[in-house]
N, C-alpha and C positions, 0 to 999 in steps of 0.2 A: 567757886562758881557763884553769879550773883541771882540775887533772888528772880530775874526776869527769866533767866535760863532754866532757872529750875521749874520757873513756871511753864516754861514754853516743852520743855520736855514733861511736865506730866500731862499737856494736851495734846503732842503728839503721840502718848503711851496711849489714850482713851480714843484717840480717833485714829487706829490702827485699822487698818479694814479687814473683817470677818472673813473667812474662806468662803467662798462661792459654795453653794448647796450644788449635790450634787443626788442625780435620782435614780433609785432602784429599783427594777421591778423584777419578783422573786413568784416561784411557784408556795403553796402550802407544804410545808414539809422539806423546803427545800435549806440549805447554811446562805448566810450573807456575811461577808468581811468589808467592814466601815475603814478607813483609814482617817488619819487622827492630822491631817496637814503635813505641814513641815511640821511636825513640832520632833524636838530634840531628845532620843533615844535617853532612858531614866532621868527623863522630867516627872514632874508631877504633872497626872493628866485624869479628867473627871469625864464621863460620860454621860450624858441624858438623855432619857426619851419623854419626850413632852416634860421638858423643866422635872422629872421625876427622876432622883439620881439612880443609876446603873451601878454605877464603879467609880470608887475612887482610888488611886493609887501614890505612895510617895517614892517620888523617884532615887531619892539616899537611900529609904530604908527597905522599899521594895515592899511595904507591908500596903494591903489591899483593902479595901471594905469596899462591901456590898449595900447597893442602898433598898427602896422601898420598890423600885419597879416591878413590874410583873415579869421582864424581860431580865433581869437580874438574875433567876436559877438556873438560866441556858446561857449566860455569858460569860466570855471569858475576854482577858487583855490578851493580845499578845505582841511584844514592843511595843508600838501604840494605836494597835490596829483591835478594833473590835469585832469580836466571831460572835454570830449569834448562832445554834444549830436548832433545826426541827422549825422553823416559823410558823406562826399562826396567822390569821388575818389579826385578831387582838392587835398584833407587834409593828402594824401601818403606822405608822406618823413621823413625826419627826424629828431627828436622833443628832444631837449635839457634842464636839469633845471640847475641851477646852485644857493649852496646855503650852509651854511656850515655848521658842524655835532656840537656835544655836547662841542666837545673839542675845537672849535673855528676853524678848518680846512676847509677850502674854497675847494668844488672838485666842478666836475660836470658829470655828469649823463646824457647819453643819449639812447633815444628808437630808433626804426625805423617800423612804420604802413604801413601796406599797406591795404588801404581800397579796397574788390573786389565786382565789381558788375556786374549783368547777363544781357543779352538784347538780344533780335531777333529778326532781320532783315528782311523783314519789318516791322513787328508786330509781337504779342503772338496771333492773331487769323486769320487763313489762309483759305484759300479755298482749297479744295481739288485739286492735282497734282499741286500745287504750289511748287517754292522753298521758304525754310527760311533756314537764317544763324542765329545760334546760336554761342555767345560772352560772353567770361567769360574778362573782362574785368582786368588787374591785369598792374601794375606799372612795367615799362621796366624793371630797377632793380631790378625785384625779380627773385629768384634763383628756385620756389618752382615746384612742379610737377604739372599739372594741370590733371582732364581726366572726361573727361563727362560720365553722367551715365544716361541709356534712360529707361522711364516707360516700364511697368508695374514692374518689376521685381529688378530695378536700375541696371542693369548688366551694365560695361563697354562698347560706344559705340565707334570704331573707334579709332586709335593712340592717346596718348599724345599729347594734344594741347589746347590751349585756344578757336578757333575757329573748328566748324563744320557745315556743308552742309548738308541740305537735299534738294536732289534734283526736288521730287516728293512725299509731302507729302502724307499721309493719314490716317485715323483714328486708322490705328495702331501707329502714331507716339502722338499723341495726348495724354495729363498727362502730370503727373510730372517730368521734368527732372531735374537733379542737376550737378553741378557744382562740382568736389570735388577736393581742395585747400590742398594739403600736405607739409610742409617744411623740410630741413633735420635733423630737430631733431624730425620729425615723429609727430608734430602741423595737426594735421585734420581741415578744415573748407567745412562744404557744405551749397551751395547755391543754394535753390531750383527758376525753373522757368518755371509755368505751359504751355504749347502749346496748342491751341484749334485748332481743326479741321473744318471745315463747309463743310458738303458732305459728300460724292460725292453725283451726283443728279442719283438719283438710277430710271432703266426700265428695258423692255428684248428686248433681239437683235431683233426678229422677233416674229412676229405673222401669223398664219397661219389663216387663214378663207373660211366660202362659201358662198357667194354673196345671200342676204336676211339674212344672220346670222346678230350678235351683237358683236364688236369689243372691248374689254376695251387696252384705250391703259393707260399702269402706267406711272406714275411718281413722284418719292418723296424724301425729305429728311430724312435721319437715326433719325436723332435730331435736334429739333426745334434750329433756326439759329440765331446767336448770333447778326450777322450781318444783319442791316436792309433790305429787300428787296422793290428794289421801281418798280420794272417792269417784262416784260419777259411774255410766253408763247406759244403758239406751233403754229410751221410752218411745211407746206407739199412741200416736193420736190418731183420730178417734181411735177405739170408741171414749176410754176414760182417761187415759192420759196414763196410766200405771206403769208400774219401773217392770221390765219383763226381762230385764237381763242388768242386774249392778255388779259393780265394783266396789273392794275393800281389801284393805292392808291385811298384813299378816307379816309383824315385825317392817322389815324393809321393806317387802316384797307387796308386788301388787297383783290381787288374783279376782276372777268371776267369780261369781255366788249364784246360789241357788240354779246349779247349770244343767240338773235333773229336772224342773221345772217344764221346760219346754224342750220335748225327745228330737226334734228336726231343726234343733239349732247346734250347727257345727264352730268350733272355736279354730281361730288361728293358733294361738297361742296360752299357754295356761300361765307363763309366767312377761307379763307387762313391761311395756317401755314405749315403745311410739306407735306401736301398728294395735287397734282397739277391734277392728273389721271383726264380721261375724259371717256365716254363711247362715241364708234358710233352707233347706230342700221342703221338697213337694208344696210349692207354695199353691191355696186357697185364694181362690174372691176375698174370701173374709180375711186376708193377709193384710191387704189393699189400705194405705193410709201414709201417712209423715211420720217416719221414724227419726228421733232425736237421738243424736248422741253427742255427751256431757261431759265433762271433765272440769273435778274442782281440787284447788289448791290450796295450798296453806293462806289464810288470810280468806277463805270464805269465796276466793276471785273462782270465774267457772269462763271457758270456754266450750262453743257447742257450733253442732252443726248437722245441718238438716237435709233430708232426704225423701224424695215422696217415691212410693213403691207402686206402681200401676201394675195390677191384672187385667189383662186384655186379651178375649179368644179363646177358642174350647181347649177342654186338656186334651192333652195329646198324651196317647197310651204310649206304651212301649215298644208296642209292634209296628208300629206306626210312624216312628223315628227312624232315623237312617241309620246301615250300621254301624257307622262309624261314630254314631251320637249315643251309641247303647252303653247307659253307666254301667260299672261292675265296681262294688266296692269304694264308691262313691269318687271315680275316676272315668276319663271316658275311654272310650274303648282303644280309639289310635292313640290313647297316653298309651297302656296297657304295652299295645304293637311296640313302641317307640324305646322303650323301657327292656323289652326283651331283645329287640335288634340290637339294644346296646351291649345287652349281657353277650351274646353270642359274639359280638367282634371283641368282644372283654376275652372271652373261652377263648377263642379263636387267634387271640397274639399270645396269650398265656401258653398255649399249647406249640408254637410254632418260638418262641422262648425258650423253651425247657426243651424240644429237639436240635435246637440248635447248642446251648448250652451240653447236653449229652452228649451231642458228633463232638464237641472239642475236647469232649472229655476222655473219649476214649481215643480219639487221634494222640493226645499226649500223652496217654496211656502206652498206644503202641509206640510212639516215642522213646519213650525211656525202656522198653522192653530190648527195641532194636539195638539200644546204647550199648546195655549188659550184655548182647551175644557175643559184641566187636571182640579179637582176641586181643591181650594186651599185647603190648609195647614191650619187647621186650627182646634182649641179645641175643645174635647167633652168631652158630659158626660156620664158617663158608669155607669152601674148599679151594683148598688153598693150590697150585700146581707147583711140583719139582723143578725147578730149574740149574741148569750148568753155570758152573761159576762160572763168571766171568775171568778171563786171562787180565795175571799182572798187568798193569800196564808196565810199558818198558820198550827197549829198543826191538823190532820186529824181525826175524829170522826171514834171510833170501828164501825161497822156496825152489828146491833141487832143479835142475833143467829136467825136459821132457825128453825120451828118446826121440831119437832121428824119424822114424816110423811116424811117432805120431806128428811132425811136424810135413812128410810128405804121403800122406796113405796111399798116394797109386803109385810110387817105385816101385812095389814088390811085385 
């Protein structure tokens, strides 16, 4: 070969063209598999990310080393394809193998990942009229469209953007929202990222009353709260603003306090979870104000909500109510009715049950009595009658003529 050939082939070996980049877009957490070209099964073949070697491999001896990248303790070769597992956003950039095809031809080949991942600001679980930011998290270098898409329905929510604001959460914004990752050769990725809502702490603006009446003031959460509650409970403004009924832990549990305190306050419940309501009876003029009720969380966060209690109009005695408004026992009197009409069709099927079950009981009874009297089944002997043998058979005897006589009875 002469020296111009040799030269003309080491400038065709250097101006070999590179494999076309090729682009991935991956969730956090998600494996990506890189392929290495044509290159020629136990070649020698090296991988990079950002010029930082991964792996290197010799294709005689099959022996491996690992280089300095940070992508290096989660990768593996396999023929000459690269697995990464677990991805991080860190692992974005740009990922190169170099290794050479059937024909002996050294090229090299590169990808570019862009791993995306979602988050929000301050958490995925909020209080009610909170803000959260939502973060579709995606590597500066990338070119792709971003655009969020809000539960129930995933409709587009708000401009093209990685990041979104809610200002003032609430259970309509709570579910599943995604992420959805497009590039320009029309690559879809969506990346879901649930929001929990906690709230609101639901009442009614006002209550209206008449002084000896029975006040229920509510208070509750929609759905049991994701987030722990360690305190809170209801305050009356005026006159001073003082806590007249709290809340405190006791291990896991959530119970009232000091519930001797004030004798005409009735509880729903002694042991806590979404329903906080209180009743008053024999409510007082001086009842009369804005009662608060509070609820705080781990993290010091508190939701509340407000109620104003109006007395209005003389008390009304007892005798003076209708009867069917007459408490007993701190029920009214047609619960009372309602309660015992049920008992009595309760008695009333019980009893008409157990007659009915009795008649079948003793019908089967006489049943099986009838069975035992039947006589059995059993041989006899039947009377049997004598009869004359039958004659041989055989040839049959003429039978003698008759006298004359009997063949003419009036000659004589």
């Amino acid at each position: 070969m002469s020296t111009s050939e040799i030269y003309l082939c080491i400038i065709l070996a250097l101006c070999v063209p590179k494999g076309g980049a090729e682009m991935f877009y991956r969730k956090s957490g998600q494996d990506v598999v890189m392929n290495c070209g044509d290159a020629a099964q136990n070649s020698d073949l090296e991988w990079k990310h950002s010029d930082e070697l991964i792996l290197r491999i010799n294709g005689k001896s099959g022996r491996m080393m690992k280089g300095a990248s940070s992508v290096a303790g989660k990768a593996k070769i396999t023929g000459t394809k690269l697995v990464i597992n677990l991805l991080g956003t860190k692992d974005s950039g740009l990922y190169s193998c170099t290794g050479q095809n059937k024909i002996g031809t050294k090229n090299t080949w590169q990808h570019k990942l862009h791993v995306v991942s979602v988050i929000a600001s301050p958490a995925d679980v909020v209080l009610d009229s909170t803000e959260v930011t939502l973060t579709c998290d995606i590597p500066e270098d990338s070119t792709v469209e971003v655009q969020w898409m809000r539960p129930p329905d995933l409709k587009p929510f708000g401009y093209h953007g990685k990041t979104v604001t809610l200002k003032s959460v609430s259970l309509a914004d709570a579910g599943h929202w995604v992420c959805q990752v497009k590039d320009e050769q029309g690559v879809e990725l969506n990346i879901g990222l649930d929001i929990t809502v906690v709230g609101p702490l639901m009442s009614t603006e006002e209550i209206v009353v008449i002084p000896g009446d029975t006040a229920e003031l509510p208070c509750f959460l929609p759905n049991l709260s994701v987030l722990t509650i360690i305190g809170g409970g209801w305050v009356r403004h005026p006159p001073n603003g003082t806590d007249f009924l709290t809340l405190e832990t006791q291990g896991k549990n959530l119970h009232w306090s000091d519930t001797n305190t004030m004798p005409r306050i009735m509880l729903f419940a002694q042991h806590l979870s979404t329903n906080f309501s209180v009743t008053l009876t024999n409510v007082q003029s001086a009842d009369a104000g804005v009662y608060v009720c509070t609820l705080m969380f781990e993290g010091k966060e508190k939701l509340k909500a407000n109620l104003r209690l109006k007395v209005e109009g003389e008390a009304v005695s007892r005798s003076s109510k209708t009867f069917w408004e007459i408490s007993v026992l701190g029920l009214k009197l047609y619960a009372w009715v309602a309660i015992a009409a049920g008992s009595v069709i309760l008695i009333i099927l019980f009893v008409v049950i157990m007659f009915f079950y009795r008649r079948n009981k003793r019908m089967r009874r006489k049943v099986r009595k009838l069975k035992s009297m039947r006589e059995p089944l059993t041989s006899r002997n039947y009377c049997q009658c004598n009869r004359t043998e039958r004659p041989h058979a055989g040839k049959r005897e003429k039978p003698a003529p008759l006298p004359r006589t009997d063949y003419y009875p009036f000659d004589t």
